[in-house]
SEDOKOL-575178 format. One record per residue (C-alpha): residue number from 0; residue in one letter; x, y, z. Coordinates in nm, 2 decimals, decimal comma. Layout:
BEGIN
<pt NUM 'A' <X Y Z>>
...
END
This chain:
BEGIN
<pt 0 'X' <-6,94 2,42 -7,53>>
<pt 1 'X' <-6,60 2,23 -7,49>>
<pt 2 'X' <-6,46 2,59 -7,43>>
<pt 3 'X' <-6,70 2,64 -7,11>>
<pt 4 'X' <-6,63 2,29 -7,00>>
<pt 5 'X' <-6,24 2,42 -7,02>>
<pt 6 'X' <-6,31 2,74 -6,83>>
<pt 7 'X' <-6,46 2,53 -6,53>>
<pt 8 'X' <-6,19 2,29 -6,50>>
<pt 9 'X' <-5,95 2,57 -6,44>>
<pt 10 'X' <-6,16 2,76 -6,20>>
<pt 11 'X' <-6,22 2,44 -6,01>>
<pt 12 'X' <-5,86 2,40 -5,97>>
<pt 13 'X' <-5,80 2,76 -5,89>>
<pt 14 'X' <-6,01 2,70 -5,62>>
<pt 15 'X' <-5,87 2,36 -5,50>>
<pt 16 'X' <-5,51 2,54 -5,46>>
<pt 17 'X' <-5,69 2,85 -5,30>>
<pt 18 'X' <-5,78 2,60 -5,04>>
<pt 19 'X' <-5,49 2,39 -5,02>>
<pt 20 'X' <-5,16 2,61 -5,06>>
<pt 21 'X' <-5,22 2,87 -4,76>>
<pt 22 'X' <-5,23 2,49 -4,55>>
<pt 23 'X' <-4,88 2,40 -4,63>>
<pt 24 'X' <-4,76 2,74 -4,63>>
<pt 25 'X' <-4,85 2,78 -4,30>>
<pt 26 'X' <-4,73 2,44 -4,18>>
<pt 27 'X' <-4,41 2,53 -4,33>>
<pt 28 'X' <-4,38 2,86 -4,17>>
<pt 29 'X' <-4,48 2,75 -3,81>>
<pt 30 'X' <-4,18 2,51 -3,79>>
<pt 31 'X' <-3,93 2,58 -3,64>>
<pt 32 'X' <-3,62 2,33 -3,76>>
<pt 33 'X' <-3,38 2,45 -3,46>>
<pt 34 'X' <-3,71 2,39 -3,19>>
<pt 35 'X' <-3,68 2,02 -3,40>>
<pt 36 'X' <-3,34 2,00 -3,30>>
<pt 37 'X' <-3,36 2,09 -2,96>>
<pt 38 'X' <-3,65 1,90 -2,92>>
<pt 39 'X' <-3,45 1,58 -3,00>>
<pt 40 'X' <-3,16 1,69 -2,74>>
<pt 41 'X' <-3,38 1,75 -2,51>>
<pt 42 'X' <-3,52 1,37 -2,51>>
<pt 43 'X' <-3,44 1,18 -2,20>>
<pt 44 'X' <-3,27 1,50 -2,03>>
<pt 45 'X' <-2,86 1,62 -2,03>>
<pt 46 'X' <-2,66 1,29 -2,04>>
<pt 47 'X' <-2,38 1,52 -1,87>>
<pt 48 'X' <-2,60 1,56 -1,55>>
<pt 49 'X' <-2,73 1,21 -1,57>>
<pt 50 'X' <-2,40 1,04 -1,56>>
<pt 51 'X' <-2,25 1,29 -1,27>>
<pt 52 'X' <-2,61 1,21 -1,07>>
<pt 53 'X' <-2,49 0,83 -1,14>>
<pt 54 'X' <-2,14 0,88 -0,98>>
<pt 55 'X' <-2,21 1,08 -0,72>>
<pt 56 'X' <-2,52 0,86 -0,62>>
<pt 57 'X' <-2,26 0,52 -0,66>>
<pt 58 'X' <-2,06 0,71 -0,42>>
<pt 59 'X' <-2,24 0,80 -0,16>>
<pt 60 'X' <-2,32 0,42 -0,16>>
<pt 61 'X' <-2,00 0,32 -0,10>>
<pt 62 'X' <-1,95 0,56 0,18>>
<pt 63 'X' <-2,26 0,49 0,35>>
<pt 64 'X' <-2,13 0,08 0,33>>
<pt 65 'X' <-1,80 0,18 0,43>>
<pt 66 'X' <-1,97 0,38 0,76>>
<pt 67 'X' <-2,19 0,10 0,83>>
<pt 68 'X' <-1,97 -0,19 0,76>>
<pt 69 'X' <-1,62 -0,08 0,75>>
<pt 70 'X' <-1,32 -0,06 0,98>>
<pt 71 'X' <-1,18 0,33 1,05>>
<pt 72 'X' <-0,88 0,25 1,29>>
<pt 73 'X' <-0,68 -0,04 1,46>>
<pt 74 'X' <-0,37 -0,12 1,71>>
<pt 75 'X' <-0,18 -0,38 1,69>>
<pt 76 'X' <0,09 -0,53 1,90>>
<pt 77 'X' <0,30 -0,82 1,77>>
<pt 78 'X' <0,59 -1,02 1,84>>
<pt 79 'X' <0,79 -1,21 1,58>>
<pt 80 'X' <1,17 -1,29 1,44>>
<pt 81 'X' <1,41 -1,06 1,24>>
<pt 82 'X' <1,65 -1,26 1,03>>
<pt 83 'X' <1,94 -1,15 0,84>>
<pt 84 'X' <2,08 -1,25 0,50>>
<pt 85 'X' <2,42 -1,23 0,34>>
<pt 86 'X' <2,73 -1,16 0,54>>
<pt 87 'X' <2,49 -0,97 0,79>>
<pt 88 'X' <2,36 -1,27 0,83>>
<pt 89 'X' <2,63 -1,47 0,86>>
<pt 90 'X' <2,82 -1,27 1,12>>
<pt 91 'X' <2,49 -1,21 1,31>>
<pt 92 'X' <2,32 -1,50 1,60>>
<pt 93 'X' <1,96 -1,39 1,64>>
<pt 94 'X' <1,83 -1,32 2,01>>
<pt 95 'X' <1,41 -1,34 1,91>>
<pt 96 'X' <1,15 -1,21 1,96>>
<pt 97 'X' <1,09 -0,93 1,76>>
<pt 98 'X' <0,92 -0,65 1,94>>
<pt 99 'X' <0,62 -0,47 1,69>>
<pt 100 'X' <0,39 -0,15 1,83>>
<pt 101 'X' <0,17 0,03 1,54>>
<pt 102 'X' <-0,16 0,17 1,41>>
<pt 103 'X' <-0,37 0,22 1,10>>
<pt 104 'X' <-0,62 0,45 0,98>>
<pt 105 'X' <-0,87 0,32 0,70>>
<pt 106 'X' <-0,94 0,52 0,40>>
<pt 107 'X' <-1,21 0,27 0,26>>
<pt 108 'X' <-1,25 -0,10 0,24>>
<pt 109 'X' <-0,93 -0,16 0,02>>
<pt 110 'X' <-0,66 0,12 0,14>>
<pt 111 'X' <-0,51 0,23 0,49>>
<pt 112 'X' <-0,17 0,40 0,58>>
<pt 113 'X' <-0,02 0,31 0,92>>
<pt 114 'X' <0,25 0,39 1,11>>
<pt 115 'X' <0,45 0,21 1,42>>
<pt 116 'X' <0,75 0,07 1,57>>
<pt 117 'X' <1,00 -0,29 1,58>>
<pt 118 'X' <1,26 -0,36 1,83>>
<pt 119 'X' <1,48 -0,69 1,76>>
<pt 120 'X' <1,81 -0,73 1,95>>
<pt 121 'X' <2,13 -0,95 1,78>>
<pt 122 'X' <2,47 -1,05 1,89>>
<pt 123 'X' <2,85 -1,12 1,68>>
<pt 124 'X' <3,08 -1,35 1,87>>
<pt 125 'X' <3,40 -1,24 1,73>>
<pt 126 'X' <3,63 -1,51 1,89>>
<pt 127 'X' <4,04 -1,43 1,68>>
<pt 128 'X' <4,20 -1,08 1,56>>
<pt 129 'X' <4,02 -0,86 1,34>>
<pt 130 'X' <4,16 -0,65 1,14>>
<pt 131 'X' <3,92 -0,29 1,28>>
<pt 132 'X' <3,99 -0,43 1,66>>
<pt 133 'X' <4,33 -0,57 1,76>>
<pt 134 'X' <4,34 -0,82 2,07>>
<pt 135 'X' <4,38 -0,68 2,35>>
<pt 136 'X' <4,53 -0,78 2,63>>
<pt 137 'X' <4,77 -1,02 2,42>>
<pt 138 'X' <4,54 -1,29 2,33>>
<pt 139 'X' <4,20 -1,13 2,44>>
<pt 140 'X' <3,98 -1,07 2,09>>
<pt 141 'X' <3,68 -0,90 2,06>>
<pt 142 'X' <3,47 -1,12 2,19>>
<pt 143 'X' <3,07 -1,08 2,22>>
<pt 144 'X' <2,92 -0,79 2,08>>
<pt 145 'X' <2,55 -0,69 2,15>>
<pt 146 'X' <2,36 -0,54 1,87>>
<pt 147 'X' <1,96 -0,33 1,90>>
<pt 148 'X' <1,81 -0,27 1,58>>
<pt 149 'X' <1,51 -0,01 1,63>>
<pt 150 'X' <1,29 0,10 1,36>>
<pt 151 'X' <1,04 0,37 1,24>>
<pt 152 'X' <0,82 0,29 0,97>>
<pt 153 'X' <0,54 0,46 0,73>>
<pt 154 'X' <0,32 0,21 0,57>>
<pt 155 'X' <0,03 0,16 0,32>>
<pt 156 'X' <-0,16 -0,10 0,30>>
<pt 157 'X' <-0,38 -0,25 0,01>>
<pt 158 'X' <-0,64 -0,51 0,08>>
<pt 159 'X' <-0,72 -0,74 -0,19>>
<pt 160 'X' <-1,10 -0,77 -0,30>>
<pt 161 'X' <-1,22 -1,15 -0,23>>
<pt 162 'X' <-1,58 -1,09 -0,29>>
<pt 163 'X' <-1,53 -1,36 -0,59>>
<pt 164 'X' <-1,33 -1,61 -0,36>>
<pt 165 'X' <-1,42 -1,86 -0,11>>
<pt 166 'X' <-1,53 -1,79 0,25>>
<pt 167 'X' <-1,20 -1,88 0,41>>
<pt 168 'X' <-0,98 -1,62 0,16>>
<pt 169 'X' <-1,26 -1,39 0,20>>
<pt 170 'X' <-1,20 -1,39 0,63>>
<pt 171 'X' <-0,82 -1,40 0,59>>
<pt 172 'X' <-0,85 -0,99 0,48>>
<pt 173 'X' <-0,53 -1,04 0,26>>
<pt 174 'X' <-0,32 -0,76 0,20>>
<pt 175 'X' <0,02 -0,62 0,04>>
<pt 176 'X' <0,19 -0,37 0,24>>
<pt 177 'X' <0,48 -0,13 0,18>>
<pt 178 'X' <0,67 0,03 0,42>>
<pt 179 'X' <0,96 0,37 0,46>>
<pt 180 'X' <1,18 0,29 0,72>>
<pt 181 'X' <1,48 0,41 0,91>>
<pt 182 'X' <1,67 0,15 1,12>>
<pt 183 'X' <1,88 0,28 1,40>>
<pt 184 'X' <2,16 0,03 1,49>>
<pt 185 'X' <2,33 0,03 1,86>>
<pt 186 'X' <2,64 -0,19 1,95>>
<pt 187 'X' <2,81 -0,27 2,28>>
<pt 188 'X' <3,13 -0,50 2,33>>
<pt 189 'X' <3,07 -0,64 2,61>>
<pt 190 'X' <3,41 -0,82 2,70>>
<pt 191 'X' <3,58 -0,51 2,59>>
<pt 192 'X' <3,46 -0,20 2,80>>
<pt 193 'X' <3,74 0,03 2,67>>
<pt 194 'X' <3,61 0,00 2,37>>
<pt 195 'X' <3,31 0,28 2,28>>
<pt 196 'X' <2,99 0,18 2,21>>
<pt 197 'X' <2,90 0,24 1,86>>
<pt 198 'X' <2,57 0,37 1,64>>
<pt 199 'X' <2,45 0,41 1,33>>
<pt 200 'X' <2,13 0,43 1,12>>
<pt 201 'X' <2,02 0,38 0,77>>
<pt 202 'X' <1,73 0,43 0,54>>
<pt 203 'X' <1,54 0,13 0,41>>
<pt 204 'X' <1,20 0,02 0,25>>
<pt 205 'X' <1,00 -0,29 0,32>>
<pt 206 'X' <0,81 -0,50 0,12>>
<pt 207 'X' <0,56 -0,81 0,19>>
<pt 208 'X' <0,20 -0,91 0,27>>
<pt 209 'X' <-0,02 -1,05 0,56>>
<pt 210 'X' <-0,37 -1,20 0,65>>
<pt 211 'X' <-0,56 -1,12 0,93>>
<pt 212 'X' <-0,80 -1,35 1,02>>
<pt 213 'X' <-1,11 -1,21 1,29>>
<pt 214 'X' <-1,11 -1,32 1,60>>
<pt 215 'X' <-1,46 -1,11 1,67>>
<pt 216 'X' <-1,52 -0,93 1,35>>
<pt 217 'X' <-1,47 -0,57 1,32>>
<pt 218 'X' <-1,36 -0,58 1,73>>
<pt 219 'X' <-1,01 -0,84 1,71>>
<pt 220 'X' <-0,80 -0,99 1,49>>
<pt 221 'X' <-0,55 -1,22 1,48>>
<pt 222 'X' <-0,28 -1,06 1,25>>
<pt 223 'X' <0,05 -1,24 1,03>>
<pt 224 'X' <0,27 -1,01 0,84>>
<pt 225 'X' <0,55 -1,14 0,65>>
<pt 226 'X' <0,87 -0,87 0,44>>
<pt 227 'X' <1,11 -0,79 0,30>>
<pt 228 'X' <1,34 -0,52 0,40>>
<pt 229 'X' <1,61 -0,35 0,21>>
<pt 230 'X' <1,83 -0,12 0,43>>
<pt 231 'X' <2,13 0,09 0,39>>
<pt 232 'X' <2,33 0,07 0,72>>
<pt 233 'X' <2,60 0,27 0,78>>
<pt 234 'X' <2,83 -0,01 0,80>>
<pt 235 'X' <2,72 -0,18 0,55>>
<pt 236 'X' <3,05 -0,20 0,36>>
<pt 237 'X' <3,25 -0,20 0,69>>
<pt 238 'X' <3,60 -0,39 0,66>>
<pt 239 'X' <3,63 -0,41 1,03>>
<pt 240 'X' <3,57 -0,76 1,09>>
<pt 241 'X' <3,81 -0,91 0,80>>
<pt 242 'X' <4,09 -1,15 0,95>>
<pt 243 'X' <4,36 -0,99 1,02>>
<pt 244 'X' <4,66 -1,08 0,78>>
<pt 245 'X' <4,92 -1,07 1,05>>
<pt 246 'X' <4,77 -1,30 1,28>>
<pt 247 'X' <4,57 -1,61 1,27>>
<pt 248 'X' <4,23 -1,55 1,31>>
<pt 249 'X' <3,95 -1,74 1,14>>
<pt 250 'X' <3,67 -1,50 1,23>>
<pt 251 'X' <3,61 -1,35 0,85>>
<pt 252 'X' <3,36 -1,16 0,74>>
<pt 253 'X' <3,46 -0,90 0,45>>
<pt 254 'X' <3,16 -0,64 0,48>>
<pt 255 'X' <2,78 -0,70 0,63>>
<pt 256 'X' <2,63 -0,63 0,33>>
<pt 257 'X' <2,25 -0,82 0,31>>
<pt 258 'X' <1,90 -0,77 0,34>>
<pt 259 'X' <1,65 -0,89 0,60>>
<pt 260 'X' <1,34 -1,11 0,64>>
<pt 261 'X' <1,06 -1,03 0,92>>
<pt 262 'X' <0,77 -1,21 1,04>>
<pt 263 'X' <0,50 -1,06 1,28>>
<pt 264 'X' <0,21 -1,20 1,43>>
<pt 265 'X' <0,00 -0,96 1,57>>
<pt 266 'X' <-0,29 -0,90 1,83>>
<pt 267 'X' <-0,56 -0,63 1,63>>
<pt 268 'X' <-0,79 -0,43 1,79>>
<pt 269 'X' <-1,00 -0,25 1,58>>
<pt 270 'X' <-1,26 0,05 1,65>>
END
């Protein structure tokens, strides 16, 4: 008897894993642990294409603003005062204003390269014997000398982002600006005809920053522009106006060696 009870037991459980195993076989074989895998990359899409879809969609934000609300070119014409430092400045009298012609072309809201002209005229006063001119006529020195300064310039701008600051920075447009340059120097003597007029140039680089404030926005605006110019002239290291030793001049000036200082204030028109 216990021997047939046995005998069922085992069939019984031959049968339960009859039923059971070809189950989890066949769930084990109809996974796929790669499809898993991919499965899992696959959630939420490529995060390559989903971050270039986020730049290029930022971008074509920004341009669409910058069509809508930005400026593309502007002219401006100024007038303002050219000073000189050092000897330069010393041997130099000012004869303002400052002549300024120029334009700029926007690449966005922040950055624009320009390019334009300044005209400032100077005169020297050289009143004893110098040691690069002799008196002529006995006691007649050099006397006035009128001096041009023209300049080319290249320049790019960078307008500072005031969308943090108050209202009244935020309408100034401030802006740092640096500029190539080449100065052309021209110089006439005129109490002494007989001598030639002379010429020169030199390369030189400006530095600064400006505001310009709207006068009707993105039509005028009312423009300031304050640098810093370093130049090499081709006198620069002149000894022509040193005293001379044999006489008893007191006009002195041992090179004109300096830098220069410009302000501009300028009439924009924008379009």
């Amino acid at each position: 008897m216990l021997i047939k009870i046995k005998r069922k037991i085992i069939l019984a459980l031959l049968v339960l894993c009859t039923i059971t195993v070809p189950t989890n076989v066949h769930g084990q074989v109809g996974t796929d642990p790669f499809e898993l895998e991919e499965d899992d990359l696959n959630i939420g899409g490529d995060i390559f294409s989903d971050f270039n879809e986020d730049i290029e969609s930022t971008q074509m934000a920004e341009d669409e603003r910058f069509y809508r609300y930005g400026r593309f070119f502007t002219f401006q014409l100024g007038i303002g005062l050219t000073n000189f430092t050092g000897n330069r400045g010393i041997a130099y009298d000012n004869d303002p204003p400052t002549y300024n012609l120029g334009v700029n072309y926007f690449m966005d809201f922040q950055n624009s390269f320009g390019m334009g002209v300044e005209y400032s005229r100077h005169n020297m006063f050289v009143d004893s014997e110098v040691v690069g001119f002799p008196n002529f006529g006995g006691d007649a020195p050099v006397g006035l000398i009128d001096i041009s300064m023209l300049r080319v310039y290249f320049s790019t701008r960078y307008y500072i982002d005031t969308a943090d600051l108050g209202t009244a920075i935020t309408y100034s447009n401030p802006y740092i600006v640096a500029r190539l340059e080449y100065w052309y120097r021209a110089a006439k003597f005129r109490d002494q005809e007989e001598i030639p007029n002379e010429s020169g140039g030199g390369l030189g680089v400006g530095l600064g920053s400006g505001l310009e404030f709207p006068i009707k926005i993105k039509e005028s605006y009312l423009g300031v522009e304050l640098l810093w110019h370093s130049v090499s002239f081709d006198d620069k290291f002149t000894q022509n106006f040193r005293a001379d030793p044999n006489g008893e001049g007191t006009f002195n000036i041992d090179d004109l060696t300096g830098d220069v200082w410009s302000l501009i204030v300028s009439y924009v028109i924008n379009w």
